[in-house]
PDB file with SEQRES, HELIX, SHEET and CRYST1 records, atoms N, CA, C and O in Angstrom:
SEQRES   1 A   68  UNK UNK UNK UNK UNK UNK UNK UNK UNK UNK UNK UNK UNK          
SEQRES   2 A   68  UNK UNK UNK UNK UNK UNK UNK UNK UNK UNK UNK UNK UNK          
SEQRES   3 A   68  UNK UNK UNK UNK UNK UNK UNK UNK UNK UNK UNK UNK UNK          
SEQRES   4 A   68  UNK UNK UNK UNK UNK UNK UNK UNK UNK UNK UNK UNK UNK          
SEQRES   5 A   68  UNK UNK UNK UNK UNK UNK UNK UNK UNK UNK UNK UNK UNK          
SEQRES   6 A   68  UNK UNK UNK                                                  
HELIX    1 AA1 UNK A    2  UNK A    7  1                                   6    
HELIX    2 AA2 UNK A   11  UNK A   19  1                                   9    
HELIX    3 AA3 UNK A   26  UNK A   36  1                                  11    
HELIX    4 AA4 UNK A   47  UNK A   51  3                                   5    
HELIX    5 AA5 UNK A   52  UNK A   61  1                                  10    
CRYST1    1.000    1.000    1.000  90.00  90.00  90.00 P 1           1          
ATOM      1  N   UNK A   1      85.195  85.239 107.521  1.00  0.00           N  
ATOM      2  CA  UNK A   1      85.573  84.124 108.346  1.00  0.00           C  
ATOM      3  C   UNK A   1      84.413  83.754 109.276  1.00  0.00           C  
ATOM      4  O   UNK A   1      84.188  82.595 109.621  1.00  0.00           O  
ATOM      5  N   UNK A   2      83.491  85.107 109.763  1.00  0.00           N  
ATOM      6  CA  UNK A   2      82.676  84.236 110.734  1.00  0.00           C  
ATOM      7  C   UNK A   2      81.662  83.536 109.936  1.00  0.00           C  
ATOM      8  O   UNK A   2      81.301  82.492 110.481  1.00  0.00           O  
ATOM      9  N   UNK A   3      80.947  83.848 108.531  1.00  0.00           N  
ATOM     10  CA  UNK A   3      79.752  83.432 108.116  1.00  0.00           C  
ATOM     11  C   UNK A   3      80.494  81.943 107.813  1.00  0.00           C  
ATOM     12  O   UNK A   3      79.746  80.967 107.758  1.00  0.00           O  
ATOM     13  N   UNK A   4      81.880  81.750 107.624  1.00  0.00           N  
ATOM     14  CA  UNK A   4      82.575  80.456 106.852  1.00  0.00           C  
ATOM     15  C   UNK A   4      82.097  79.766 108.187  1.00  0.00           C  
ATOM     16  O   UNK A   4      81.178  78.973 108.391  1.00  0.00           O  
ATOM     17  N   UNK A   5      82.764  80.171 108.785  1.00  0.00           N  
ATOM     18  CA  UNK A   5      82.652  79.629 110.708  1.00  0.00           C  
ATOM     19  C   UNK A   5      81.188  79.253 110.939  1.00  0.00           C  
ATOM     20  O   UNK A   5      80.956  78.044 110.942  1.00  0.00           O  
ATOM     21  N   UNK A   6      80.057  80.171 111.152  1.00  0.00           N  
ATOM     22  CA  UNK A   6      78.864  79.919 111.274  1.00  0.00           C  
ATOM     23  C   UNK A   6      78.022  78.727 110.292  1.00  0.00           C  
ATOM     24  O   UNK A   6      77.216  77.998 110.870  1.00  0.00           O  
ATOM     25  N   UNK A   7      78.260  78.552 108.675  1.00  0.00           N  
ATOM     26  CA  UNK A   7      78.375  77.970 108.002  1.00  0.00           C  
ATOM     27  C   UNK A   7      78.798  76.056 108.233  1.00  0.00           C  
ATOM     28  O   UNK A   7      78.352  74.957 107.904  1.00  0.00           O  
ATOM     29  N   UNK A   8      79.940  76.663 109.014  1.00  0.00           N  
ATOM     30  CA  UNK A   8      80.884  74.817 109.566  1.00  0.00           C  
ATOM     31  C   UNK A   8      81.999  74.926 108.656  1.00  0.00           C  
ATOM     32  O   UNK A   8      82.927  74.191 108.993  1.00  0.00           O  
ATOM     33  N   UNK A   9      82.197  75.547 107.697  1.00  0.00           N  
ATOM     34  CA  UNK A   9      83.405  75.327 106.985  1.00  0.00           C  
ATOM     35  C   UNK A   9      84.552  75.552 108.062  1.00  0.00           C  
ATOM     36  O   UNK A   9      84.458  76.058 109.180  1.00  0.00           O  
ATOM     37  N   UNK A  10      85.950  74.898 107.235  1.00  0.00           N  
ATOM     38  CA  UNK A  10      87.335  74.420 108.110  1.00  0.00           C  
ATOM     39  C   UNK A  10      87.602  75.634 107.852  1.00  0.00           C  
ATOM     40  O   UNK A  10      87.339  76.051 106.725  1.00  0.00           O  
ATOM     41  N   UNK A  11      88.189  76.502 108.825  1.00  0.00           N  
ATOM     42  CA  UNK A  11      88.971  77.612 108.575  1.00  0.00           C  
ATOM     43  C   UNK A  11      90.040  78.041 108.114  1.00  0.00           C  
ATOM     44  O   UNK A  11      90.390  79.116 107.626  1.00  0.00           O  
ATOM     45  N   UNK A  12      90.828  76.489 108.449  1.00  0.00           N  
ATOM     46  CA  UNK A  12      92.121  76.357 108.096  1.00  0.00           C  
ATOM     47  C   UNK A  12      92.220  76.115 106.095  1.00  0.00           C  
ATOM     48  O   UNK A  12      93.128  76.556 105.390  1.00  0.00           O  
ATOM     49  N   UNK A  13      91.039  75.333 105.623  1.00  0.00           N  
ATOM     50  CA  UNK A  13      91.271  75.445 104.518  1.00  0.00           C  
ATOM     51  C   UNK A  13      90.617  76.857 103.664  1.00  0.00           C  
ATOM     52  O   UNK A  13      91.013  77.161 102.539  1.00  0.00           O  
ATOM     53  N   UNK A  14      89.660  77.563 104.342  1.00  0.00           N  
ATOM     54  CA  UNK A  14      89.266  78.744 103.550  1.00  0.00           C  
ATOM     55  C   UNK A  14      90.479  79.317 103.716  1.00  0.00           C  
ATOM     56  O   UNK A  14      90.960  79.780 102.682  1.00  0.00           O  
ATOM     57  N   UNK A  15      91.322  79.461 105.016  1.00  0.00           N  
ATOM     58  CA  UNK A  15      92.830  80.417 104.724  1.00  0.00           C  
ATOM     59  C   UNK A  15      93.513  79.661 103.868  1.00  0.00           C  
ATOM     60  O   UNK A  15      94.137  80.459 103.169  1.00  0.00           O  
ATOM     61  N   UNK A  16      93.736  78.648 103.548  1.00  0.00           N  
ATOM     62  CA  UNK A  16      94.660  78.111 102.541  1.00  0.00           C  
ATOM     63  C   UNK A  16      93.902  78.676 101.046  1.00  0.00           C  
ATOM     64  O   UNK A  16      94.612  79.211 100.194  1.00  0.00           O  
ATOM     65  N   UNK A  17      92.689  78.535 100.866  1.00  0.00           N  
ATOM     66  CA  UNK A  17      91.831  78.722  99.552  1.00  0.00           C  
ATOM     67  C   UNK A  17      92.131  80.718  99.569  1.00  0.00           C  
ATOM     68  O   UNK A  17      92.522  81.184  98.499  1.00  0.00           O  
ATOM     69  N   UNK A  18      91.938  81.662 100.699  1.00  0.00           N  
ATOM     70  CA  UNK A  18      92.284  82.675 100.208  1.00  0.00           C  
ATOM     71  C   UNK A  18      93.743  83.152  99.941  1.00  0.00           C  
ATOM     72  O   UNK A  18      94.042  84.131  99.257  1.00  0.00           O  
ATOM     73  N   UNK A  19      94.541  82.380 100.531  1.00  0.00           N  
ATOM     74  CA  UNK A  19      95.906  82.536 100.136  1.00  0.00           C  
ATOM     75  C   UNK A  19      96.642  82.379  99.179  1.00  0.00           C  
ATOM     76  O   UNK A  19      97.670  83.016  98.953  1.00  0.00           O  
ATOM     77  N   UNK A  20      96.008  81.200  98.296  1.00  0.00           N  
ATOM     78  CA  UNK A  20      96.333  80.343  97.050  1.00  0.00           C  
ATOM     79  C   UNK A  20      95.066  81.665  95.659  1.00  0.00           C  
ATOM     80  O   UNK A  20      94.643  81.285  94.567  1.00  0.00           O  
ATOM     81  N   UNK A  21      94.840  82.998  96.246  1.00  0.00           N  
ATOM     82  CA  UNK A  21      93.970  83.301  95.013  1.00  0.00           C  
ATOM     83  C   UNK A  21      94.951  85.078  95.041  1.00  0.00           C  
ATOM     84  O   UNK A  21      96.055  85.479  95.406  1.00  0.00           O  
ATOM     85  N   UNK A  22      93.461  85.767  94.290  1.00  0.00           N  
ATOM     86  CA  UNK A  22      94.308  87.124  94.610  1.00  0.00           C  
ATOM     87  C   UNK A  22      94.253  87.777  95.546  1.00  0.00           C  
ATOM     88  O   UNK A  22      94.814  88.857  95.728  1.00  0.00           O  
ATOM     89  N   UNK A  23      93.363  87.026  96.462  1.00  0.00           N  
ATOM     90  CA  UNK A  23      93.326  88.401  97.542  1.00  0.00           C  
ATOM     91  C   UNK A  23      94.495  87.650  98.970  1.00  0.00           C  
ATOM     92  O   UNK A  23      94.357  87.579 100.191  1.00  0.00           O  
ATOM     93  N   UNK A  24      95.478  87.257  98.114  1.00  0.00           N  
ATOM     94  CA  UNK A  24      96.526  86.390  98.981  1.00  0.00           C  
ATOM     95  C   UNK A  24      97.267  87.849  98.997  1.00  0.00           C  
ATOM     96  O   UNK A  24      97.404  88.729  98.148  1.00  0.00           O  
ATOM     97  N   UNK A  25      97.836  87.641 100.865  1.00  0.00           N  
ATOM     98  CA  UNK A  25      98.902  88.515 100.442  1.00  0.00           C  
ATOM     99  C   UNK A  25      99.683  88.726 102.377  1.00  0.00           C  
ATOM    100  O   UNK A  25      98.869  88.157 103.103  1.00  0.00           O  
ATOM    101  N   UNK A  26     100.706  89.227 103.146  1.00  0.00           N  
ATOM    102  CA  UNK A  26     101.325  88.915 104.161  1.00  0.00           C  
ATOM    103  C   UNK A  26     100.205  89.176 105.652  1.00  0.00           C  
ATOM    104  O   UNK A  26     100.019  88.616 106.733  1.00  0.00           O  
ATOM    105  N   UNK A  27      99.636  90.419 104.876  1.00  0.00           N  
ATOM    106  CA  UNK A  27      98.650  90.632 105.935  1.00  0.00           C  
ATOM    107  C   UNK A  27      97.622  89.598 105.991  1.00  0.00           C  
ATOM    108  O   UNK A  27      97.358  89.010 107.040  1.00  0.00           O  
ATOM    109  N   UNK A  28      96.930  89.323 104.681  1.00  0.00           N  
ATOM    110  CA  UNK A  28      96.163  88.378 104.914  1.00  0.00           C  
ATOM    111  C   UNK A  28      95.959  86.951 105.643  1.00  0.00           C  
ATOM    112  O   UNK A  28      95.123  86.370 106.334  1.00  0.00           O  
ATOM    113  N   UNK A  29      97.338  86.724 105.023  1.00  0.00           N  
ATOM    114  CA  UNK A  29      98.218  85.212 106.118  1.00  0.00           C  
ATOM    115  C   UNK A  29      98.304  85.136 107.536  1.00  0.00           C  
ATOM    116  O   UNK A  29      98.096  84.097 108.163  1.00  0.00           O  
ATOM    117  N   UNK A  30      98.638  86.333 108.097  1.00  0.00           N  
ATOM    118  CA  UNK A  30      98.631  86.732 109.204  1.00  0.00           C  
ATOM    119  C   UNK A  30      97.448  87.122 110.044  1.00  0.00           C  
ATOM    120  O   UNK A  30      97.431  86.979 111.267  1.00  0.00           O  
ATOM    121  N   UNK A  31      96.728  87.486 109.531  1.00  0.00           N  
ATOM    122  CA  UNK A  31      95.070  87.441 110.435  1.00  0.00           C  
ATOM    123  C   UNK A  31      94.545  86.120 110.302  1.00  0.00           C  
ATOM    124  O   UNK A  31      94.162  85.375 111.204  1.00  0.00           O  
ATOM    125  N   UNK A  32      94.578  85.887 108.893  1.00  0.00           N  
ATOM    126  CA  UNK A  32      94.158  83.905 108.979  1.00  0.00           C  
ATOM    127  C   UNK A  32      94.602  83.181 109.912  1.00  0.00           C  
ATOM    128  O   UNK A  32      93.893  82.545 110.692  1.00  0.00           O  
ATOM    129  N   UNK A  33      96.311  83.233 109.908  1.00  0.00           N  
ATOM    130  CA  UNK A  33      96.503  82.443 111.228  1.00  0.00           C  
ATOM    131  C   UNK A  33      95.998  82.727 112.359  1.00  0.00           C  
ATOM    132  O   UNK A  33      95.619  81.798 113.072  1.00  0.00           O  
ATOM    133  N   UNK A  34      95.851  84.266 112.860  1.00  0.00           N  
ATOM    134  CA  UNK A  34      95.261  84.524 113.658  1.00  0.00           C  
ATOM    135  C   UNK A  34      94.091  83.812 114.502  1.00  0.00           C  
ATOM    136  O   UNK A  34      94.024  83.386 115.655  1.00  0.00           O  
ATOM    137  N   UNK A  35      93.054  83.880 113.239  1.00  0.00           N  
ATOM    138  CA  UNK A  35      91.671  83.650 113.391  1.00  0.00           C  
ATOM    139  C   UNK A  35      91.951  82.236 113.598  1.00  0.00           C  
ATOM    140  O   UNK A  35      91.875  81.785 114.741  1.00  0.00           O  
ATOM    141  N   UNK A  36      92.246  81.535 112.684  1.00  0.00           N  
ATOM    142  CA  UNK A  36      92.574  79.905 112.607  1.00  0.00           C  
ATOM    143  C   UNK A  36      92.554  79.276 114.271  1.00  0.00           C  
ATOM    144  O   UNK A  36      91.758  78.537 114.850  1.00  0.00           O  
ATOM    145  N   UNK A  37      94.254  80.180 114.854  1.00  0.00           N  
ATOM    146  CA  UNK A  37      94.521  79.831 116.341  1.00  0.00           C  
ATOM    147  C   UNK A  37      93.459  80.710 117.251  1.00  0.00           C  
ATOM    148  O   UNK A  37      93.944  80.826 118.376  1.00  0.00           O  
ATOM    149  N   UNK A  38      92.622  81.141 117.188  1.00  0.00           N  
ATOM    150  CA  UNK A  38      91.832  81.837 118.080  1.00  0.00           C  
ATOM    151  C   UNK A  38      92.744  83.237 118.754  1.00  0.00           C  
ATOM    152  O   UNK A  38      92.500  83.456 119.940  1.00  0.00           O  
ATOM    153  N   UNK A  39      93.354  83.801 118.344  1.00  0.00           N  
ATOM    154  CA  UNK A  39      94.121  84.757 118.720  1.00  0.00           C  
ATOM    155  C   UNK A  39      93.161  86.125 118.284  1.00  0.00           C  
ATOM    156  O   UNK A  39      92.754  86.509 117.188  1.00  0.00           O  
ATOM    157  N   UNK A  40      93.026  86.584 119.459  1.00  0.00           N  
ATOM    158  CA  UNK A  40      92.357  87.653 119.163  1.00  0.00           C  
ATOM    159  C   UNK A  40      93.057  89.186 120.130  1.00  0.00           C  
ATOM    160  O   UNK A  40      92.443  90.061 120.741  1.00  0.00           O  
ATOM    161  N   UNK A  41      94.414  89.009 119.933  1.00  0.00           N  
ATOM    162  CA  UNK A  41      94.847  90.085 120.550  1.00  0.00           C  
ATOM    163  C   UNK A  41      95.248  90.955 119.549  1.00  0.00           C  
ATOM    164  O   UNK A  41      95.381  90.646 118.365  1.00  0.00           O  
ATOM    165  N   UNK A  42      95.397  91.804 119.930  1.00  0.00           N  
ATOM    166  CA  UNK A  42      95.482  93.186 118.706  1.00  0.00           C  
ATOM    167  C   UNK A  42      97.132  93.660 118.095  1.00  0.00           C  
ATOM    168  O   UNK A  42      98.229  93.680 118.654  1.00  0.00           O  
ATOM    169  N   UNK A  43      96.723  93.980 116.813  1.00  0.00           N  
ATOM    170  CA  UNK A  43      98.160  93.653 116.291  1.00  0.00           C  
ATOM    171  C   UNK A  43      98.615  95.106 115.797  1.00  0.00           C  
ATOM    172  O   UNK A  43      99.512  95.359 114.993  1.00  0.00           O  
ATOM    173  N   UNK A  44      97.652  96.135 116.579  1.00  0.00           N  
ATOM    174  CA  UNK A  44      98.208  97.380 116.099  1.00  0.00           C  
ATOM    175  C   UNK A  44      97.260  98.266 116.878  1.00  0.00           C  
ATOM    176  O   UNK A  44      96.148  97.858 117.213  1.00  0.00           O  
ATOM    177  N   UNK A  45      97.666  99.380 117.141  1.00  0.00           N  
ATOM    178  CA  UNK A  45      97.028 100.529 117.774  1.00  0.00           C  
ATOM    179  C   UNK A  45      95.696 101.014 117.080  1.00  0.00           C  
ATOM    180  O   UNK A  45      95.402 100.293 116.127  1.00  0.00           O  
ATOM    181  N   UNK A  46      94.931 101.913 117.280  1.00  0.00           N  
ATOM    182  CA  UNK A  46      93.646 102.324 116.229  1.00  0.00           C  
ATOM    183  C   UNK A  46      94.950 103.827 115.604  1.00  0.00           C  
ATOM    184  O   UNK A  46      95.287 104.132 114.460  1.00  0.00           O  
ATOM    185  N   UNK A  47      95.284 104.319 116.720  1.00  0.00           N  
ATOM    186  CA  UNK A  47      95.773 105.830 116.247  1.00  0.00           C  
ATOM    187  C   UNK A  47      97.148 104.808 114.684  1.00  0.00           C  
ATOM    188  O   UNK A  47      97.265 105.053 113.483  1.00  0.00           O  
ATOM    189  N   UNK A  48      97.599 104.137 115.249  1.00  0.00           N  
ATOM    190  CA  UNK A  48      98.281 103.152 114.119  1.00  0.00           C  
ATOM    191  C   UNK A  48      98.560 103.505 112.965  1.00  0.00           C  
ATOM    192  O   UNK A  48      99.388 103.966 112.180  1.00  0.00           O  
ATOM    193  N   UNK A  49      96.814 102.828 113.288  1.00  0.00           N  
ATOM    194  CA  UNK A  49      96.220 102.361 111.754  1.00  0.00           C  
ATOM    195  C   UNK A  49      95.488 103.219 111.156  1.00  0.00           C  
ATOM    196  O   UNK A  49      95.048 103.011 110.025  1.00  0.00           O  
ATOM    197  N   UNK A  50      95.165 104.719 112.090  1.00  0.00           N  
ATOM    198  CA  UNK A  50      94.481 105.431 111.271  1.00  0.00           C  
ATOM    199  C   UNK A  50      95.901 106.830 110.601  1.00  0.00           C  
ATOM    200  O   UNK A  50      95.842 107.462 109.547  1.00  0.00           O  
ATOM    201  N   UNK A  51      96.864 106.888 111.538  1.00  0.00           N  
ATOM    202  CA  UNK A  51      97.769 107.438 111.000  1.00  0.00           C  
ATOM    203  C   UNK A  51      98.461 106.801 109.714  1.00  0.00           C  
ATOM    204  O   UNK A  51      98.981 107.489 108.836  1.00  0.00           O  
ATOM    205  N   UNK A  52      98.415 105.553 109.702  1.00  0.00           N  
ATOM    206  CA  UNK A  52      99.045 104.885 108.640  1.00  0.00           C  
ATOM    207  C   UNK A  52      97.726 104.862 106.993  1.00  0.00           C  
ATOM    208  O   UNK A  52      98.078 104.917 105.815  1.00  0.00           O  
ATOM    209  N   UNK A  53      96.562 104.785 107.416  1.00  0.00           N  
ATOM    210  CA  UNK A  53      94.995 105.104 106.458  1.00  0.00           C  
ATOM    211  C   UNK A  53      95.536 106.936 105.974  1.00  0.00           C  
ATOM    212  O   UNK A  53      95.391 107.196 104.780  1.00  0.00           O  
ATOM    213  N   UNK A  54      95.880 107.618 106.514  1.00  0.00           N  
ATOM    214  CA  UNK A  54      95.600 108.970 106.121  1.00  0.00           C  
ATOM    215  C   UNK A  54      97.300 109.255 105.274  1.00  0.00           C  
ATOM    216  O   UNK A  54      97.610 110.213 104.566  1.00  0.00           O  
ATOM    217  N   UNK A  55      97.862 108.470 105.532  1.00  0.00           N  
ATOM    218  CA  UNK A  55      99.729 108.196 104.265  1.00  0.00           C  
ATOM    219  C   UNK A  55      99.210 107.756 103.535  1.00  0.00           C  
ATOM    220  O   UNK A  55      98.883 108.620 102.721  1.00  0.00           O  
ATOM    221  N   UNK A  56      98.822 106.678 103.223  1.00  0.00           N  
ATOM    222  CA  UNK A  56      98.064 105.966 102.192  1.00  0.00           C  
ATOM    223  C   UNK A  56      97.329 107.111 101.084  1.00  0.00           C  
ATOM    224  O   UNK A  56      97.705 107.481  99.972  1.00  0.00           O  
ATOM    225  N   UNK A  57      95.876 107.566 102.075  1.00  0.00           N  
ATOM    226  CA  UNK A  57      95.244 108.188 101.406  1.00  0.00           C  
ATOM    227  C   UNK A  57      96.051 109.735 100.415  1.00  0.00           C  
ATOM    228  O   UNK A  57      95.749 110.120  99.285  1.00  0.00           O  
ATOM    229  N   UNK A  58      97.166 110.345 101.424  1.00  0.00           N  
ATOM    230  CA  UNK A  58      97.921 111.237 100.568  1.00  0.00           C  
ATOM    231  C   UNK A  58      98.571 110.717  99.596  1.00  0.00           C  
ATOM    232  O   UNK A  58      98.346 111.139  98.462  1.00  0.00           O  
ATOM    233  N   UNK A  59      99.337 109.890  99.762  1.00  0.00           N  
ATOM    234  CA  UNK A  59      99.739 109.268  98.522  1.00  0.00           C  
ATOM    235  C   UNK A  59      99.207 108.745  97.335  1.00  0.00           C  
ATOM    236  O   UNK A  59      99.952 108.500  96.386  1.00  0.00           O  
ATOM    237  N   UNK A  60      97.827 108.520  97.279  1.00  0.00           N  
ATOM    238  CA  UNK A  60      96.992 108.352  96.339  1.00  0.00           C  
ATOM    239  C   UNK A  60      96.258 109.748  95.872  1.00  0.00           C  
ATOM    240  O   UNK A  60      96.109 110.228  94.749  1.00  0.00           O  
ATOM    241  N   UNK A  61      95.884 110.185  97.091  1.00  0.00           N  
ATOM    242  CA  UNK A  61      95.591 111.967  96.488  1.00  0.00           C  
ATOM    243  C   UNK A  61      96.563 112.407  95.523  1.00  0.00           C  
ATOM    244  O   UNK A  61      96.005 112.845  94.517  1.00  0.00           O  
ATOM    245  N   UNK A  62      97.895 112.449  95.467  1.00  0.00           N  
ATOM    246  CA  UNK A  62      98.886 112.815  95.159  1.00  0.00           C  
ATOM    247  C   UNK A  62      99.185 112.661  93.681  1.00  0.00           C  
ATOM    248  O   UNK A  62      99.687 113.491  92.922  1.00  0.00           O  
ATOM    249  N   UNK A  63      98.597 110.907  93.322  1.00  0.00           N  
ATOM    250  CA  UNK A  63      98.446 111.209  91.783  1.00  0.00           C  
ATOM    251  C   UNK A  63      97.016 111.596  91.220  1.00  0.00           C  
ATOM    252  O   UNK A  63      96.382 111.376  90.188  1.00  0.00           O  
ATOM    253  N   UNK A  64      96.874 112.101  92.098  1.00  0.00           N  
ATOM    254  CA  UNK A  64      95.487 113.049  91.551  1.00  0.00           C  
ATOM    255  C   UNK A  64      93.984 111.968  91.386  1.00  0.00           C  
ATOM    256  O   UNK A  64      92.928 112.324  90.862  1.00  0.00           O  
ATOM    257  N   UNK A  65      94.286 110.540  92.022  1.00  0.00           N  
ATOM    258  CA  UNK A  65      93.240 109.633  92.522  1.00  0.00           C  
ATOM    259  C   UNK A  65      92.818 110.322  93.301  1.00  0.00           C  
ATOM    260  O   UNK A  65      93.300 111.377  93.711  1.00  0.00           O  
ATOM    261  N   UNK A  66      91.485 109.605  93.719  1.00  0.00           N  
ATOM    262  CA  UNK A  66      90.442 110.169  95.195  1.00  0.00           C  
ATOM    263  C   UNK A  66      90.806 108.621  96.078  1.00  0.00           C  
ATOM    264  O   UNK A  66      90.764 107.460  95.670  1.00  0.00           O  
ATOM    265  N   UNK A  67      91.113 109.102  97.230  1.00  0.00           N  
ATOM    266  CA  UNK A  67      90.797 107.707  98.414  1.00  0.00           C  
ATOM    267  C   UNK A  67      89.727 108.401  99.189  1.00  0.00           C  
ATOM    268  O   UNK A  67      89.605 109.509  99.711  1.00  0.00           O  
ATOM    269  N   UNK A  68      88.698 106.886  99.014  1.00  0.00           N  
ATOM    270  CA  UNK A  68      87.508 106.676  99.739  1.00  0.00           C  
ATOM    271  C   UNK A  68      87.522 106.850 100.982  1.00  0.00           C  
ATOM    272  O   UNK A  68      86.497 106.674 101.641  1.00  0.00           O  
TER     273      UNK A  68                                                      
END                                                                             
């Protein structure tokens, strides 16, 4: 978003263009709008998001994948 931004592109249509592909998806919509309205308040804790990164990662350990 910032190089789109730095660039001049509309923000509002790169979020419509990533929403309409595959890397569309609830989270994504939701930081777009974010960014779009200038909202830059935080939408989750760090301990959060790193407790919620290390479920993830067991659960993929689990079928015997590696998380990065």
């Amino acid at each position: 978003m910032s190089v789109a931004k730095a660039q001049g592109l509309d923000l509002t249509v790169l979020g419509e263009a990533i929403n309409a592909g595959p890397a569309a998806s609830t989270y994504a919509q939701n930081k777009i709008t974010k960014i779009t309205m200038q909202d830059w308040s935080p939408q989750a804790a760090t301990k959060d998001c790193y407790k919620s990164s290390k479920l993830i990662c067991a659960a993929v350990e689990a079928t015997g994948a590696r998380c990065h």
